[in-house]
DRENZAKE-606298 format. One line per 5 residues: number of its first residue (from 1); their letters; for each residue x, y, z of N, C-alpha, C. Coordinates in Angstrom, 2 decimals, padded with zeros to 5 digits. Layout:
NUM> a> X:Y:Z:X:Y:Z:X:Y:Z | ...
This chain:
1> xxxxx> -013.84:018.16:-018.71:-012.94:019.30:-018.66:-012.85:019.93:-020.05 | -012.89:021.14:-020.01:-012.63:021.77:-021.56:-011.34:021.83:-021.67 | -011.29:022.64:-023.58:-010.32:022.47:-023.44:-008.94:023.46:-023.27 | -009.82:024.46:-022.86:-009.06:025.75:-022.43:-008.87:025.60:-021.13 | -008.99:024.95:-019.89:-008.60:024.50:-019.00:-007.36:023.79:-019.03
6> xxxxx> -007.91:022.46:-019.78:-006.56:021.84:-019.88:-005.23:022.43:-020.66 | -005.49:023.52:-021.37:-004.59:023.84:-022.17:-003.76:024.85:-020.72 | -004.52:025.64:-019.70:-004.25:026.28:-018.78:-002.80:025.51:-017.90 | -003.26:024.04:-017.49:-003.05:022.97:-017.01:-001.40:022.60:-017.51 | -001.51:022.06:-019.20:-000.13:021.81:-019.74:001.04:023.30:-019.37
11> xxxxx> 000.46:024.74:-019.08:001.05:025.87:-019.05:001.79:025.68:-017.43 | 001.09:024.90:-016.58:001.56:025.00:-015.33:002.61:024.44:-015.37 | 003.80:024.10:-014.43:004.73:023.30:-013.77:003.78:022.18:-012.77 | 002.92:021.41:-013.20:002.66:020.25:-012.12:003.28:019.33:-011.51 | 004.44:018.91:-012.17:005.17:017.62:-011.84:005.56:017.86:-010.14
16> xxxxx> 005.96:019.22:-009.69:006.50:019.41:-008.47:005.34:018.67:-007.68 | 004.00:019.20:-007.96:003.01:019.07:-007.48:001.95:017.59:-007.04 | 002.20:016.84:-008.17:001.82:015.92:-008.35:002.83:014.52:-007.65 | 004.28:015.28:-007.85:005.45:014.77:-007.46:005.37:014.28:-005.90 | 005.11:015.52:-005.45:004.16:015.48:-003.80:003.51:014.36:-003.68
21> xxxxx> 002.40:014.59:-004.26:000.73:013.82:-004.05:001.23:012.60:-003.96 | 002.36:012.04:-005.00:002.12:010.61:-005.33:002.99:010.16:-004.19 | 004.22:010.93:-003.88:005.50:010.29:-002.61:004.24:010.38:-001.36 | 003.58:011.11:-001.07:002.77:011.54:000.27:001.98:010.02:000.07 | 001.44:009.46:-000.74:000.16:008.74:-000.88:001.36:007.17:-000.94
26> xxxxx> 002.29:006.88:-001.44:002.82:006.05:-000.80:003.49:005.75:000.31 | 003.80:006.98:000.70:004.90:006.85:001.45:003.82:006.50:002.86 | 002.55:006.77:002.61:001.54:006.59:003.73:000.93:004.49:003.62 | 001.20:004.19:002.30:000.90:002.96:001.58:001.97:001.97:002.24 | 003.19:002.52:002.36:004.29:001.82:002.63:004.07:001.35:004.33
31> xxxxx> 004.18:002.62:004.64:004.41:002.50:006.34:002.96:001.33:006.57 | 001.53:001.93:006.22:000.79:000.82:006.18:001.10:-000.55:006.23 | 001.37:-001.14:005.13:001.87:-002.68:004.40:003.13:-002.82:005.22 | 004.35:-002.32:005.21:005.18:-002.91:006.35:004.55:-002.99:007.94 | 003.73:-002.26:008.66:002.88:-002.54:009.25:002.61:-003.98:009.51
36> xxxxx> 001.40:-003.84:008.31:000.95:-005.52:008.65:002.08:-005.97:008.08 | 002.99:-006.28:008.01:004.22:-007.38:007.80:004.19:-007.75:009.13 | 004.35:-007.05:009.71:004.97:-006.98:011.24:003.75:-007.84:011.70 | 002.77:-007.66:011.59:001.81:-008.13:012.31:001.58:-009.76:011.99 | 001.70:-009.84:010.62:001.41:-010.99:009.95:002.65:-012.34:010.40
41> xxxxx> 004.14:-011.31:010.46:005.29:-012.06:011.42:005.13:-012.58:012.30 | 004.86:-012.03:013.22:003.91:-012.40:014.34:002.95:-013.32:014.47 | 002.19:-013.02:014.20:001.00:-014.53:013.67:001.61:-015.67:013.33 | 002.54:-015.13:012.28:003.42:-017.05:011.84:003.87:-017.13:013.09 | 005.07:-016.16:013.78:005.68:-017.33:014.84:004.80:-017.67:015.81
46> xxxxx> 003.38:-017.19:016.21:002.29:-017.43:017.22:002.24:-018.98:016.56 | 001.53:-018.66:015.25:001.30:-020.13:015.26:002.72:-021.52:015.00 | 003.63:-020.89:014.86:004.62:-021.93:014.63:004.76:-022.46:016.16 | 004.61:-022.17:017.17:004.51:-022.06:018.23:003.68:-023.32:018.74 | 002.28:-022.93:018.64:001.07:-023.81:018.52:001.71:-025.10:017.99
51> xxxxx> 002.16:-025.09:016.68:002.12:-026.14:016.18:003.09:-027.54:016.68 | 004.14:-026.28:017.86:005.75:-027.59:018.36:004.62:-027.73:019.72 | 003.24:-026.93:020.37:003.24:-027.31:021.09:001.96:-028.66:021.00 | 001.58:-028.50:019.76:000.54:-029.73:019.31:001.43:-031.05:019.28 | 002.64:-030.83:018.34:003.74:-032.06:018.53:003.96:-032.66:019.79
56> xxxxx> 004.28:-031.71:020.82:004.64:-032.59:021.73:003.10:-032.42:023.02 | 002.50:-032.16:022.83:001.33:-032.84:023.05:000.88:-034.54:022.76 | 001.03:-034.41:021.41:000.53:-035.88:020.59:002.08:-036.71:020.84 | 002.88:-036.31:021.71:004.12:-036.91:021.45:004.31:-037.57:022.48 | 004.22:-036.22:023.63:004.39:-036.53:025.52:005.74:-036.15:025.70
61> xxxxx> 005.75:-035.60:026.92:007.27:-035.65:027.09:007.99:-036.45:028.45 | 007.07:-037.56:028.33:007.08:-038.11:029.47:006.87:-037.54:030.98 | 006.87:-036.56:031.41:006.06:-035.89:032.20:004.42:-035.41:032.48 | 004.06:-035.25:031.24:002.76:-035.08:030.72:001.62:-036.23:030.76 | 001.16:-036.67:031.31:000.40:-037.39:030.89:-001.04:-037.29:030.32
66> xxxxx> -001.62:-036.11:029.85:-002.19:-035.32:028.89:-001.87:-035.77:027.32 | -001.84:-036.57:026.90:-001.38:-037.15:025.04:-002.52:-037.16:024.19 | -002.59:-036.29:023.38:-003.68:-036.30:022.44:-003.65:-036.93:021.45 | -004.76:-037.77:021.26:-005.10:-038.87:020.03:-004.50:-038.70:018.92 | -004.53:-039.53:018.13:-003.91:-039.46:016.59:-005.20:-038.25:015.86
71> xxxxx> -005.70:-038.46:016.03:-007.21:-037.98:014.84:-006.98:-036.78:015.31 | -007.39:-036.41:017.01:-007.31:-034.92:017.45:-005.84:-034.34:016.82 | -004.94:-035.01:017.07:-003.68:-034.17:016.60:-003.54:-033.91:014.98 | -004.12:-034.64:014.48:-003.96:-034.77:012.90:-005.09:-033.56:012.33 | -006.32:-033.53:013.04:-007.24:-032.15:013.05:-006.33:-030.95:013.01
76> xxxxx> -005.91:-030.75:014.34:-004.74:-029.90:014.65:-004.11:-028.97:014.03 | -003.25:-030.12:013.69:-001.91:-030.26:012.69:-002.57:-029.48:011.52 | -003.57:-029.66:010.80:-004.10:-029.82:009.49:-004.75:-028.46:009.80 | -005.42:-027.91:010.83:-006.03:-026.22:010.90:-004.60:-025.60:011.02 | -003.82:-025.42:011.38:-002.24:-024.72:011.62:-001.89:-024.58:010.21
81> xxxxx> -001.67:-025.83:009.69:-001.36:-025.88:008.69:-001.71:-024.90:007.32 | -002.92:-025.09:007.67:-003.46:-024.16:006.43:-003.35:-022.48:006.98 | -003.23:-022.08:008.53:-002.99:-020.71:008.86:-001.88:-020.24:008.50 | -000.88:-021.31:008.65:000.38:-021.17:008.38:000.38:-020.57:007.06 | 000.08:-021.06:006.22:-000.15:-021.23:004.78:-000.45:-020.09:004.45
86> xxxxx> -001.76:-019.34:004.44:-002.63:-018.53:004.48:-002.08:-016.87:004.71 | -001.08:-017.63:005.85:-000.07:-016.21:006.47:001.44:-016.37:005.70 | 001.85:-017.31:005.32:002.77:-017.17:004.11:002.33:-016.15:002.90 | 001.06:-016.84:002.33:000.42:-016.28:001.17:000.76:-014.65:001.40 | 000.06:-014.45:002.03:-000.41:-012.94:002.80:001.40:-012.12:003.15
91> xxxxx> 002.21:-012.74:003.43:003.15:-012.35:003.08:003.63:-011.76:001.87 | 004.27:-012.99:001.39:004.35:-013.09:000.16:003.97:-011.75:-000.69 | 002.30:-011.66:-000.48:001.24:-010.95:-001.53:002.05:-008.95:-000.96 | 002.12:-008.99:000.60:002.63:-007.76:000.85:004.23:-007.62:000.60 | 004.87:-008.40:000.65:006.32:-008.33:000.44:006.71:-007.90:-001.64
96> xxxxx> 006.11:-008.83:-001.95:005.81:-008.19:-003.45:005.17:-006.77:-003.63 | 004.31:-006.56:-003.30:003.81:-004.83:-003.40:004.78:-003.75:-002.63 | 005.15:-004.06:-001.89:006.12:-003.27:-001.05:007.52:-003.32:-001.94 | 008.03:-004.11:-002.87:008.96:-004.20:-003.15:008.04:-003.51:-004.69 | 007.51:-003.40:-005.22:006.72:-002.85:-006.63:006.84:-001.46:-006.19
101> xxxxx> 006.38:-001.23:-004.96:006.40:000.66:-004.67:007.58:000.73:-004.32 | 008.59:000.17:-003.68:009.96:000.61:-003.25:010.77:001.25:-005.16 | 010.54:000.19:-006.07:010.85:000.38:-007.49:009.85:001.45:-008.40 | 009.10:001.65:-007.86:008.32:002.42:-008.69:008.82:003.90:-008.92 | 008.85:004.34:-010.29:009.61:005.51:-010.87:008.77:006.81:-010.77
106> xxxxx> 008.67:007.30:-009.73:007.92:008.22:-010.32:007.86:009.36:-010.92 | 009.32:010.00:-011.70:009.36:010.92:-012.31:008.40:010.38:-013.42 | 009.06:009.08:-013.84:007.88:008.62:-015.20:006.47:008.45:-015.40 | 006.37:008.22:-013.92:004.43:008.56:-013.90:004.21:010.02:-014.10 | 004.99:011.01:-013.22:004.48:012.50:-013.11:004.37:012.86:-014.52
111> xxxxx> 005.51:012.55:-015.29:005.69:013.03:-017.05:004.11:012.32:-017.59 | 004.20:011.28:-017.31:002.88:010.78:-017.95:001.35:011.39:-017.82 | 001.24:011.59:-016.34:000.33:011.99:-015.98:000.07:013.88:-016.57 | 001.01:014.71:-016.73:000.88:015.52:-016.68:000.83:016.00:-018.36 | 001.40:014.94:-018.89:001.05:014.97:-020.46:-000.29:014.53:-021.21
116> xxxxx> -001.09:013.51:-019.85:-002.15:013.26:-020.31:-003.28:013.11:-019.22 | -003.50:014.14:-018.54:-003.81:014.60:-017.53:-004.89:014.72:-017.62 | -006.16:014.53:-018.85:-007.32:013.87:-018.83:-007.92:012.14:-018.46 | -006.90:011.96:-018.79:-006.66:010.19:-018.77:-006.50:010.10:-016.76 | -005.44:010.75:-016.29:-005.11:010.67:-015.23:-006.77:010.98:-014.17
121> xxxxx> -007.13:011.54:-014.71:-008.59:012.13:-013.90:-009.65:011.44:-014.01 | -009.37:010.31:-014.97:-010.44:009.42:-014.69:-010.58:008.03:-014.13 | -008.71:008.03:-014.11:-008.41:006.89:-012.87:-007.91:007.14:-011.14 | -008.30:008.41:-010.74:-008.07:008.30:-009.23:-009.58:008.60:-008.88 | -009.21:008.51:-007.58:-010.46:008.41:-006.96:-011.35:009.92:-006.86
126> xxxxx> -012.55:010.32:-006.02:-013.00:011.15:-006.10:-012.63:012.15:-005.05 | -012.22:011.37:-003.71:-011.36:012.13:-002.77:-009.92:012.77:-003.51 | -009.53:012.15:-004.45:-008.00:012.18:-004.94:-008.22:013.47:-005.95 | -009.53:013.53:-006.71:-009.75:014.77:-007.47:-009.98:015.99:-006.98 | -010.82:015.51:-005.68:-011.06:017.08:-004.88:-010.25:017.38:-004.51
131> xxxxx> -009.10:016.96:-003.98:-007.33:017.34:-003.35:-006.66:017.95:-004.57 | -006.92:017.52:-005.67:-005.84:017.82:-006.51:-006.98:018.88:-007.16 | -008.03:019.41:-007.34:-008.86:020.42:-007.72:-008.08:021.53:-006.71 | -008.07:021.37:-005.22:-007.46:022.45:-004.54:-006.06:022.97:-004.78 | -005.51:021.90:-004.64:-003.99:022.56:-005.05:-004.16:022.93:-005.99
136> xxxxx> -004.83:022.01:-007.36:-004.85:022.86:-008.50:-005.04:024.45:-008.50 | -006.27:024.61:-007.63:-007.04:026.34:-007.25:-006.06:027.17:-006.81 | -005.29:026.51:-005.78:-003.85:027.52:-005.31:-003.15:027.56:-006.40 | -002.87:026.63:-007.21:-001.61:026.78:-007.94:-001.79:027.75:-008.66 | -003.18:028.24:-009.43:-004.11:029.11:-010.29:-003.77:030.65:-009.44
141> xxxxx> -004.26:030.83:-008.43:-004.14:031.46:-007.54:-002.96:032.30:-007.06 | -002.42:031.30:-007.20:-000.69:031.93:-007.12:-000.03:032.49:-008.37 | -000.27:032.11:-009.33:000.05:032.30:-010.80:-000.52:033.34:-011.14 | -002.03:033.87:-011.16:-002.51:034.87:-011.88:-001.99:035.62:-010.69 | -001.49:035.78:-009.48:-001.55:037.24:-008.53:-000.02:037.36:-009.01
146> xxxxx> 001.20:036.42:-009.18:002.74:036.86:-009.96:002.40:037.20:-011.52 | 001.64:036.58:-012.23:001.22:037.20:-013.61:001.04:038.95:-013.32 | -000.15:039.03:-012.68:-000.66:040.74:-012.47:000.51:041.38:-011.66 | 001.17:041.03:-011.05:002.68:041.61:-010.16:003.53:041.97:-011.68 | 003.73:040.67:-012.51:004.98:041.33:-013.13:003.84:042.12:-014.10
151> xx> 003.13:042.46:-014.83:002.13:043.14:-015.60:002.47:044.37:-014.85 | 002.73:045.00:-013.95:002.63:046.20:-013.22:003.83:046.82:-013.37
């Protein structure tokens, strides 16, 4: 980028703009990740499930006469176990990020970004540049046609 562009750039009001981009792009992040919460909830109590019905399998309930071995149940026990586990983790890992974007400031990113708005362009993505090249183009767009309005 030169640097009469960017100097164009610091002249704009972006923060409104950018202010957008970033609530739109989580707020799509969020609904996502609580999503799979939901899903991942699910899975634990599926398998917590499995696991009272492996117990009383290997247990009997005196009706049953179906009782699975020590070794088979201890197999069992020991694959659950680690799903269980696995789907804790996986919790855990989304319940922390969801709670990082619920806190996340973003007037203080927009200030940042828009003060150093070369820096910012070389950490989003390439879909994320062509979006923000367009609005950028409107924002341009809109500006020079009220520039030449009040000029008149």
């Amino acid at each position: 980028m030169d640097k009469k562009f960017l100097t164009h750039l610091k002249k704009l009001n972006l923060s409104s703009v950018l202010s957008n981009i970033i609530k739109s792009n989580l707020g799509n992040n969020l609904k996502s990740l609580e999503d799979e919460v939901k899903s991942l909830k699910k899975s634990l109590k599926s398998i917590r499930e499995k696991i009272k019905k492996t117990v009383n399998l290997y247990l009997g309930d005196g009706n049953n006469s179906s009782k699975i071995n020590e070794r088979t149940f201890s197999l069992l026990i020991q694959d659950l176990e680690a799903e269980e586990e696995a789907t804790l983790s996986k919790l855990d890992r989304l319940n922390m990020e969801i709670n990082l974007q619920n806190n996340f400031n973003i007037d203080n990113s927009v200030d940042y970004v828009t003060n150093h708005f070369k820096d910012f362009l070389s950490i989003i993505s390439d879909e994320e540049k062509n979006y923000c090249s367009i609005v950028l183009l409107k924002k341009f767009t809109l500006q020079k046609d009220l520039d030449q309005r009040n000029v008149k």
